[in-house]
C-alpha positions as semicolon CSV with decimal commas, in nm:
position;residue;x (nm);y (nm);z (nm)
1;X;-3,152;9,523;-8,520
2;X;-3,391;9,458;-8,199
3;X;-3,593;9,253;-8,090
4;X;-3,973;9,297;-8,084
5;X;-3,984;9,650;-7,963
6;X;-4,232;9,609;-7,682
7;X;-4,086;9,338;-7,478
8;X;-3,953;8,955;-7,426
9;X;-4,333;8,909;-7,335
10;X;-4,417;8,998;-7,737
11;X;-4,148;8,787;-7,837
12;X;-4,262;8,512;-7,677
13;X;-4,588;8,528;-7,852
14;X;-4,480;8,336;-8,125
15;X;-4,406;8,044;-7,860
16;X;-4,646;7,730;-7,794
17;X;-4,578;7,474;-7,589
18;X;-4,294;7,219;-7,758
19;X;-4,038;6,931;-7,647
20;X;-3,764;6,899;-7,880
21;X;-3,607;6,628;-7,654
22;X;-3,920;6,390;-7,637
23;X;-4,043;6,436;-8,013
24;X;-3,671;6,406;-8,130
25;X;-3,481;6,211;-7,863
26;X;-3,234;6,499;-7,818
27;X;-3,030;6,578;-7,513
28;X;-3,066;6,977;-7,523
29;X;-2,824;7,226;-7,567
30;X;-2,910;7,575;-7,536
31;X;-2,676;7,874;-7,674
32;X;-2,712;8,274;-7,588
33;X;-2,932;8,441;-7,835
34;X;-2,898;8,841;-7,819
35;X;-3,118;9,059;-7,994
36;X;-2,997;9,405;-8,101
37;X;-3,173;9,579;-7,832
38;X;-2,920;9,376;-7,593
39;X;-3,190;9,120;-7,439
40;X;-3,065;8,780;-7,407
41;X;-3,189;8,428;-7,373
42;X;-3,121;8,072;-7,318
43;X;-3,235;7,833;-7,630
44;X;-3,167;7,569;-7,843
45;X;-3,201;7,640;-8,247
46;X;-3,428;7,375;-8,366
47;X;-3,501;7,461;-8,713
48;X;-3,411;7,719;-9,019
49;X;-3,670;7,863;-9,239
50;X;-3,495;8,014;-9,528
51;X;-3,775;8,110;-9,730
52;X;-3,969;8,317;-9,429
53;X;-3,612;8,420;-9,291
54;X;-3,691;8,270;-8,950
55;X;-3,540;8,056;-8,665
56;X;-3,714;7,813;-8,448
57;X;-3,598;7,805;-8,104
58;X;-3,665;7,615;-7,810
59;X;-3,691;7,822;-7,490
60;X;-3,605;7,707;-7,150
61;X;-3,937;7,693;-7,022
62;X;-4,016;7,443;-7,252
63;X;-4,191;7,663;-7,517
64;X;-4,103;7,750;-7,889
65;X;-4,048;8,064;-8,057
66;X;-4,052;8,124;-8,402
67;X;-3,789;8,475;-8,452
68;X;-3,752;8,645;-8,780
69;X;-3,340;8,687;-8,885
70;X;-3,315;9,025;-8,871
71;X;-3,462;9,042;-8,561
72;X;-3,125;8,848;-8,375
73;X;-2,783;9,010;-8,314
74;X;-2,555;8,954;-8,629
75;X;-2,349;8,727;-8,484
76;X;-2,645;8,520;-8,407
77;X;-2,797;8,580;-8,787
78;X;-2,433;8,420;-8,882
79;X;-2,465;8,144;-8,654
80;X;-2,840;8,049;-8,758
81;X;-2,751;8,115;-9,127
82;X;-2,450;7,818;-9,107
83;X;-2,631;7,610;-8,925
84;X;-2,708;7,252;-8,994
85;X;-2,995;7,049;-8,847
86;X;-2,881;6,723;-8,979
87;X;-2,467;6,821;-8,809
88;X;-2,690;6,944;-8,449
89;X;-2,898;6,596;-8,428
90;X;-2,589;6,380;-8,512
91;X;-2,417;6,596;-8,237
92;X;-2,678;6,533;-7,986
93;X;-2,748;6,166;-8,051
94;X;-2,559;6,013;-8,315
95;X;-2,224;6,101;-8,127
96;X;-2,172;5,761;-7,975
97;X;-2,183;5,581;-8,300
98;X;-1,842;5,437;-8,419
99;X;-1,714;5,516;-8,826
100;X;-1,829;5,116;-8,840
101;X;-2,150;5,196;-8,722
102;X;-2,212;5,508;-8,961
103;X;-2,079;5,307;-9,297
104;X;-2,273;5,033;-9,231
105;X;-2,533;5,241;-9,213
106;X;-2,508;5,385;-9,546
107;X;-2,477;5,072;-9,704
108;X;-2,140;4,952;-9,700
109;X;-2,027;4,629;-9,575
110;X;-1,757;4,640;-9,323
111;X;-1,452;4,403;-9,326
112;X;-1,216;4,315;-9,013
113;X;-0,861;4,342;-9,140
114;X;-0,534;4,227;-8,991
115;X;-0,239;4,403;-9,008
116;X;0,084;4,191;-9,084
117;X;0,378;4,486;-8,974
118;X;0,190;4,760;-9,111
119;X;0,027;4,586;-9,420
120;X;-0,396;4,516;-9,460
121;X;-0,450;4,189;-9,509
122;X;-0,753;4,032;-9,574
123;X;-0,939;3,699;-9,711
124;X;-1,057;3,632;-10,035
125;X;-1,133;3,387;-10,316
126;X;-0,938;3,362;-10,678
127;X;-1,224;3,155;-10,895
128;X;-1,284;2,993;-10,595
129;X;-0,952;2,930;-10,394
130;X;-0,890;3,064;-10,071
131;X;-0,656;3,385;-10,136
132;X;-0,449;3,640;-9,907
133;X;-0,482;3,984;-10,009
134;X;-0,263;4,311;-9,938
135;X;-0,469;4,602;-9,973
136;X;-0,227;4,866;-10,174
137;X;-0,352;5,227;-10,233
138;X;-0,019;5,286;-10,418
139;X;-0,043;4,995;-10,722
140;X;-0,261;5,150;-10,985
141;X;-0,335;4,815;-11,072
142;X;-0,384;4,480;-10,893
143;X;-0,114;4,245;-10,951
144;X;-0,143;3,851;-10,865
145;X;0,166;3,606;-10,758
146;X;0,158;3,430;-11,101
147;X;0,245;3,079;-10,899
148;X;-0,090;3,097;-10,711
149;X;-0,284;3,250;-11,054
150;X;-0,229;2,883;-11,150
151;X;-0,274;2,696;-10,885
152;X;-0,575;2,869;-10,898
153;X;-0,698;2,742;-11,266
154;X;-0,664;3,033;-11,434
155;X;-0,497;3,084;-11,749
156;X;-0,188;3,374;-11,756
157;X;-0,075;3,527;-12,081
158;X;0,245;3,568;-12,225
159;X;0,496;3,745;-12,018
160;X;0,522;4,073;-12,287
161;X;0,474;4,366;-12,017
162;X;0,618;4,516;-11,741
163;X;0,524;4,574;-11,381
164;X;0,695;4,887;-11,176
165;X;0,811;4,907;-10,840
166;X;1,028;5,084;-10,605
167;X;1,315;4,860;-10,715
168;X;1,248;4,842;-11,063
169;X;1,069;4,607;-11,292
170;X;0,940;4,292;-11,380
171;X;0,759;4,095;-11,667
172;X;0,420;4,025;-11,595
173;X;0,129;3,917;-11,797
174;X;-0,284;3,895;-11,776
175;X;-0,436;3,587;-11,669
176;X;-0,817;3,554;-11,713
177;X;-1,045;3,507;-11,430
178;X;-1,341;3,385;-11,377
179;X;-1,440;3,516;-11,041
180;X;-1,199;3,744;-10,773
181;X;-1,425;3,740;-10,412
182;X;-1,369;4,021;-10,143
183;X;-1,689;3,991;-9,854
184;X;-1,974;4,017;-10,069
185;X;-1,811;4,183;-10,334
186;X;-1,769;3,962;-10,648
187;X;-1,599;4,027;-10,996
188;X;-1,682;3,801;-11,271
189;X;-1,446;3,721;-11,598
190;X;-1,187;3,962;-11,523
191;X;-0,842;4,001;-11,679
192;X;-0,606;4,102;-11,417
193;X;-0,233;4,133;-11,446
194;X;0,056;3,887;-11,322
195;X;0,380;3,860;-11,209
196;X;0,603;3,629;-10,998
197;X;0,690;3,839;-10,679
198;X;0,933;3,639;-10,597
199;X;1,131;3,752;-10,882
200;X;1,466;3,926;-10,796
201;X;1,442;3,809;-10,451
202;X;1,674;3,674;-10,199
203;X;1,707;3,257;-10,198
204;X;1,419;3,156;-9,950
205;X;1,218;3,413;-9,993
206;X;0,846;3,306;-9,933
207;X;0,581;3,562;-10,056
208;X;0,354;3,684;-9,787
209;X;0,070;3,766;-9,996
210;X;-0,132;3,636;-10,343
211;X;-0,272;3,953;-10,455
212;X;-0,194;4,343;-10,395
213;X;-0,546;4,465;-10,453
214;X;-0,459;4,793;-10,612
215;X;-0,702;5,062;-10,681
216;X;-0,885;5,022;-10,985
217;X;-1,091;4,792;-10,761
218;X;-1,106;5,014;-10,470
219;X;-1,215;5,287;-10,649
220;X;-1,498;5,079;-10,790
221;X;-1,593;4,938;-10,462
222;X;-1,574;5,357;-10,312
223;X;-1,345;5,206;-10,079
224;X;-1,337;5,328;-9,679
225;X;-1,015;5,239;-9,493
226;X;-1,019;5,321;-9,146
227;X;-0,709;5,220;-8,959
228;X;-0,798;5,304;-8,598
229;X;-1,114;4,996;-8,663
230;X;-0,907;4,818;-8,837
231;X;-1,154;4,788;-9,101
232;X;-1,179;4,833;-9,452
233;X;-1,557;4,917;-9,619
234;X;-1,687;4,805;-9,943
235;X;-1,978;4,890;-10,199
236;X;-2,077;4,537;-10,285
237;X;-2,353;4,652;-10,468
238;X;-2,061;4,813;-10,688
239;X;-1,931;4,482;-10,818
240;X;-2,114;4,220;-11,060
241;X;-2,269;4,031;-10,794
242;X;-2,616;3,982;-10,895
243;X;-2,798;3,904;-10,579
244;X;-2,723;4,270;-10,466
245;X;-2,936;4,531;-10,661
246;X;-2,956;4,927;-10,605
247;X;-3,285;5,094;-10,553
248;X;-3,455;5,152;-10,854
249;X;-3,564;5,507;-10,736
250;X;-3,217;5,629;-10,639
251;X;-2,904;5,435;-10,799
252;X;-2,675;5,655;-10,545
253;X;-2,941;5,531;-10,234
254;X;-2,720;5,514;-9,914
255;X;-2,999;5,402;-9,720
256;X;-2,972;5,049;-9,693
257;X;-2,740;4,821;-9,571
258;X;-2,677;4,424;-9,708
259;X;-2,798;4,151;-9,449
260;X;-2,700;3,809;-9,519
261;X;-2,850;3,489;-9,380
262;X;-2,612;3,158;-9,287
263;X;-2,841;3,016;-9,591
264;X;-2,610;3,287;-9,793
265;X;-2,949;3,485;-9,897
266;X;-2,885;3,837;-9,947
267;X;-3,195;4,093;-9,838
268;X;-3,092;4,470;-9,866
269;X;-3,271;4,756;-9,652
270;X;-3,288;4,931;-9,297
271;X;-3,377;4,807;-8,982
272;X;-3,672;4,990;-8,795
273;X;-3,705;4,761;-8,569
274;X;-3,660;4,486;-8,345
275;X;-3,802;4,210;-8,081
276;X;-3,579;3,967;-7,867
277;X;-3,587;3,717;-8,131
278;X;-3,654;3,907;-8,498
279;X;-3,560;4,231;-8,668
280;X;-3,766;4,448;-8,824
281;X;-3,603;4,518;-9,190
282;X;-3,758;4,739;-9,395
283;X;-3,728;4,663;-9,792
284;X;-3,649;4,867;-10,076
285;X;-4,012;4,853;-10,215
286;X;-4,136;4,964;-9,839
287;X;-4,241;4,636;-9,727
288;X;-4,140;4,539;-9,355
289;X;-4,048;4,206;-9,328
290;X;-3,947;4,037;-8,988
291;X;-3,616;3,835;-8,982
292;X;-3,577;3,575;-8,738
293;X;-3,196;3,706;-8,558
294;X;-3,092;3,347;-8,560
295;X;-3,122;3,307;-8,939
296;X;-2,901;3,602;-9,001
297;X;-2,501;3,538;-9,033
298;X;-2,301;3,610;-8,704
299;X;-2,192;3,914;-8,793
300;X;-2,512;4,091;-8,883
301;X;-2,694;3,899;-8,585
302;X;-2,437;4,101;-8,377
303;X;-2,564;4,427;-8,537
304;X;-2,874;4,346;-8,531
305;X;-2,842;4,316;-8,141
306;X;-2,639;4,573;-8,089
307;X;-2,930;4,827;-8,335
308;X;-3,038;5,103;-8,149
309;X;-3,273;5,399;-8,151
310;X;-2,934;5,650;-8,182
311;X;-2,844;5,457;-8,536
312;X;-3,251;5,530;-8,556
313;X;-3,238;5,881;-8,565
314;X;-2,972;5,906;-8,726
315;X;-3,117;5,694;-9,014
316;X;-3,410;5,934;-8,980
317;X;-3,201;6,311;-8,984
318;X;-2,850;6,232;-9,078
319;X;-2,825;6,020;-9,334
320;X;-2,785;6,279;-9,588
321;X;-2,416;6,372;-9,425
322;X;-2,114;6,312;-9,626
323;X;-1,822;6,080;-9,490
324;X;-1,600;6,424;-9,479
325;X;-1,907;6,528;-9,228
326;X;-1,936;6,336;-9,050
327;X;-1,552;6,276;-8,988
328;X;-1,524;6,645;-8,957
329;X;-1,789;6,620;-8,657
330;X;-1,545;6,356;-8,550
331;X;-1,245;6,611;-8,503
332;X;-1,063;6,405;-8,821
333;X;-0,936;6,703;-9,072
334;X;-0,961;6,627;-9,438
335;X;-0,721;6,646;-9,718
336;X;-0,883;6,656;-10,048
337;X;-0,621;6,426;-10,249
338;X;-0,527;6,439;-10,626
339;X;-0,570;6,123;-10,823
340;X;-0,308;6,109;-11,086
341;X;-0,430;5,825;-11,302
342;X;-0,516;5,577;-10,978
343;X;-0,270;5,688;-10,761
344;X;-0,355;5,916;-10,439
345;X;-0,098;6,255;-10,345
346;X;-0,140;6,500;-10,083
347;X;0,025;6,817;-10,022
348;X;0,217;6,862;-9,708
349;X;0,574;6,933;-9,562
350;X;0,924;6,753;-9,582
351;X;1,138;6,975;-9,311
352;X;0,921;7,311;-9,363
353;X;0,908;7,306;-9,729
354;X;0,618;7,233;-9,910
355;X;0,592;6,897;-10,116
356;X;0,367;6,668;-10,234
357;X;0,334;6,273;-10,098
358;X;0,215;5,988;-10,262
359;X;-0,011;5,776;-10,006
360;X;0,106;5,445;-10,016
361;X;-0,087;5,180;-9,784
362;X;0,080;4,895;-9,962
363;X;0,461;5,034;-9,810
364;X;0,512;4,897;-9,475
365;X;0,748;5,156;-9,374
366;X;0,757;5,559;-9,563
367;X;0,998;5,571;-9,811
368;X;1,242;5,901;-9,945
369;X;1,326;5,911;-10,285
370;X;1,711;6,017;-10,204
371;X;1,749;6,332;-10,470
372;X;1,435;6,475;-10,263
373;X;1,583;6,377;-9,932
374;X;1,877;6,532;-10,020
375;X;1,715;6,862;-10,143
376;X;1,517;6,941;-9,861
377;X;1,778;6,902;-9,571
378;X;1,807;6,575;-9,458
379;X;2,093;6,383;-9,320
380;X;2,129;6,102;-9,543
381;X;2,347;5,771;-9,446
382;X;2,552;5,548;-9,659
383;X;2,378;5,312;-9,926
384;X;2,410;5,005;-9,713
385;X;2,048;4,928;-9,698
386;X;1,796;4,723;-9,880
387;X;1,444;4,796;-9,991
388;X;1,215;4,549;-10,112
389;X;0,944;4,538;-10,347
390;X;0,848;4,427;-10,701
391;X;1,116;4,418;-10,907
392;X;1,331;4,245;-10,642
393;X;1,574;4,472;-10,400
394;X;1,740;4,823;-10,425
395;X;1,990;5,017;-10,198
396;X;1,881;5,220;-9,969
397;X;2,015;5,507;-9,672
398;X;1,876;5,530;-9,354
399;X;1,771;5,898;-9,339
400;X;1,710;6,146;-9,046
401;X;1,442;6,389;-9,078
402;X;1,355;6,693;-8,887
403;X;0,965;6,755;-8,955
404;X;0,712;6,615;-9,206
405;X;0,379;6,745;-9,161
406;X;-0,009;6,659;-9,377
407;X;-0,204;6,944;-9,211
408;X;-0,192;6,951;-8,861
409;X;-0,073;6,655;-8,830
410;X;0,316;6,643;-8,724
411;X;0,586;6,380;-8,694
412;X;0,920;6,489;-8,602
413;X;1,264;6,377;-8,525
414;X;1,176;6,053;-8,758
415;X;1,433;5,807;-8,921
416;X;1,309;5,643;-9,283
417;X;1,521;5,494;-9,579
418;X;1,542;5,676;-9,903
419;X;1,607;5,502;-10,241
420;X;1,678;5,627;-10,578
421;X;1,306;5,589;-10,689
422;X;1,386;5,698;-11,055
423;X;1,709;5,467;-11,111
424;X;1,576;5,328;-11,455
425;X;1,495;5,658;-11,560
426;X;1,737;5,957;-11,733
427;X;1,532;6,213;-11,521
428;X;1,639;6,167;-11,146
429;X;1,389;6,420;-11,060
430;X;0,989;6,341;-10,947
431;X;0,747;6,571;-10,829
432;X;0,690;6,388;-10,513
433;X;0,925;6,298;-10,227
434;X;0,879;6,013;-10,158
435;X;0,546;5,750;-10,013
436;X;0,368;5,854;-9,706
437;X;0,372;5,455;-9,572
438;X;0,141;5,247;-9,374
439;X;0,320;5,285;-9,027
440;X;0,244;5,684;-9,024
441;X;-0,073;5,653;-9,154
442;X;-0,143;5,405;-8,876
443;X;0,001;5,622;-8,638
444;X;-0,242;5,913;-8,764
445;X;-0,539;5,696;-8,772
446;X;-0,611;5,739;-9,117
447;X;-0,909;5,698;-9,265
448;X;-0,903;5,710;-9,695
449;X;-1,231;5,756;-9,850
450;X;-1,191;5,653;-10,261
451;X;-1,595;5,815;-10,322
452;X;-1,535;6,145;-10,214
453;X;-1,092;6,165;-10,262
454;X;-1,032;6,263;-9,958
455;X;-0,756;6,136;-9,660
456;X;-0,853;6,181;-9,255
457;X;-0,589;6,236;-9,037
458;X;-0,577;6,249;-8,624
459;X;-0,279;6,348;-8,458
């Protein structure tokens, strides 16, 4: 393979005069190109033609050349052929935005969380009373604090089923109601179950939170956690608030995010735009409608301030990206999970052998289940601990382990308890080892995507 056989002066007559930078607001990055006569040059790939089997490039004189595939060196024909113009622009320009930035950019609304130990806490309303919530990847269902349910007005059922835990079990029931709140996210009429969580525990005990939203919800809302931002991200156009409706043209349209006004109106689309005093919003039926910034709530005022020409462009070229991209252009790795029922596992390593975790957001601290721990080599203590959880308390060992490993990722030389996870069952023996807890997963930076089942992990 050569190039064109006369000279770099034929080559170049494809070129006309072109500036990637100024039409795209690029910084440019140029690469080697050889041809398979040997000849090399300096320039940037701007574009792909698949159906003429040609690349675009951008020459350091400024000009553009457009250079069939087989005319490049094979490593180059590789390079151009898994190449992605969307992944080069958000590498250029986009790389300064923050996970926040890029999910509320796709439409999700962002939520500040606190975290109590390790545990996500957030706000919310039960049919209109103020509730604390405990964000819990490992309940397959959310469970309420049955004292609060009534405080709340809502009705429970009788007590006739049972809710599981690391220490056993409880009776629990379903209360109806009318409306559960998260952000902008609101559930009408629901029938969601109940329990008193401070059954089994010691005297005093004070329960920290009123509802463990488990993950029939955050699978509805396609849930984003993202430790390192302490933020969770919701879907509120996912839920039954009616205010909030997708575009007509595209029900999966990422395009536009939710502003809300301190009047509490809701307008959905994208800014293109802004003055000193307005934003420019455009709306899903293409109408551009100018938004006075002191109308808007706090928190989107502070966006809209902070809006720039890099979330621009990437409105403009990347939008199209995946979360997994564009945490992969991040340096996260991905993990794509398996969801048994509504409950998240990963494969990875318990002292060099291979097992399989359960991802558990809701346990403060990771957690062995002892035949497991035992098993795989590691040094377990006496039973002279205590676990807690529904159900009340079990014993527990303080247990030293060598190496656990998700990926690349690596802890070593750790100490965690391990419990007897199956004690109320004949079969001792689980095909996980135990939950992969909040304080490692905070330690990784995790970020847990429900739409696309995947886990991102940075050492």
């Amino acid at each position: 393979m050569k190039f064109y056989t006369t000279s770099i002066a034929i080559f170049l007559a494809f070129c006309s005069q072109f500036s990637w930078a100024q039409q795209e607001g690029i910084e440019e990055e140029y690469r080697t190109f050889t041809g398979g006569n040997g000849v090399e040059l300096e320039a940037v790939l701007l574009n792909r033609d698949d159906e003429n089997k040609t690349a675009q490039l951008l020459l350091k004189n400024g000009k553009r050349a457009t250079v069939p595939f087989d005319k490049l060196s094979e490593q180059d024909q590789e390079y151009v052929k898994s190449w992605s113009k969307e992944k080069a622009i958000f590498l250029r320009s986009c790389r300064g935005l923050t996970i926040r930035q890029l999910l509320e950019l796709r439409g999700y609304e962002p939520i500040k969380f606190e975290l109590e130990g390790n545990a996500i806490m957030l706000k919310g309303k039960l049919n209109g009373k103020v509730a604390k919530i405990q964000v819990d990847t490992g309940a397959g269902t959310t469970l309420m604090h049955s004292p609060f349910v009534e405080a709340a007005g809502c009705e429970i059922g009788p007590l006739e089923h049972k809710v599981w835990g690391v220490a056993g079990f409880q009776p629990a029931g379903y209360a109806e109601v009318p409306s559960l709140e998260i952000g902008s996210s609101v559930f009408k009429d629901e029938r969601i179950m109940s329990a008193d969580r401070n059954f089994n525990m010691p005297k005093g005990h004070k329960q920290n939170e009123d509802i463990l939203l488990g993950a029939e919800y955050l699978i509805k809302l396609e849930t984003v956690i993202s430790y390192k931002e302490r933020t969770i991200f919701f879907r509120p156009d996912n839920s039954d608030k009616v205010e909030i409706t997708k575009n007509d043209e595209d029900d999966d349209d990422f395009s536009f995010r939710i502003f809300k006004t301190k009047s509490g109106k809701t307008i959905r689309g994208k800014m293109v735009g802004k003055t000193e005093s307005a934003a420019q919003i455009e709306l899903q039926n293409g109408k551009t409608q100018l938004v006075s910034l002191f109308t808007l709530s706090d928190e989107d005022k502070e966006y809209a301030y902070s809006w720039s020409e890099q979330k621009a462009i990437f409105m403009q070229h990347c939008r199209s990206l995946t979360v997994e991209e564009l945490l992969a252009l991040r340096e996260y790795q991905s993990f794509k999970y398996d969801r048994r029922g509504n409950h998240i596992f990963v494969d990875g390593t318990l002292n060099d052998n291979e097992v399989v975790w359960m991802i558990d957001t809701g346990a403060h601290n990771s957690l062995l289940h002892v035949n497991s721990a035992e098993k795989f080599g590691c040094e377990v203590g006496p039973m002279d601990k205590k676990v807690y959880g529904i159900g009340g308390w079990a014993p527990a060992a303080a247990t030293g382990v060598n190496k656990i490993t998700l990926g690349d990722a690596t802890l070593t030389n750790r100490t965690l308890l391990a419990t007897d996870m199956k004690r109320h069952s004949e079969d001792k023996e689980q095909d996980y080892v135990g939950l992969f807890g909040a304080d490692y997963m905070r330690e990784l930076e995790a970020v847990i995507t429900y739409r696309e089942s995947r886990i991102f992990l940075r050492q």
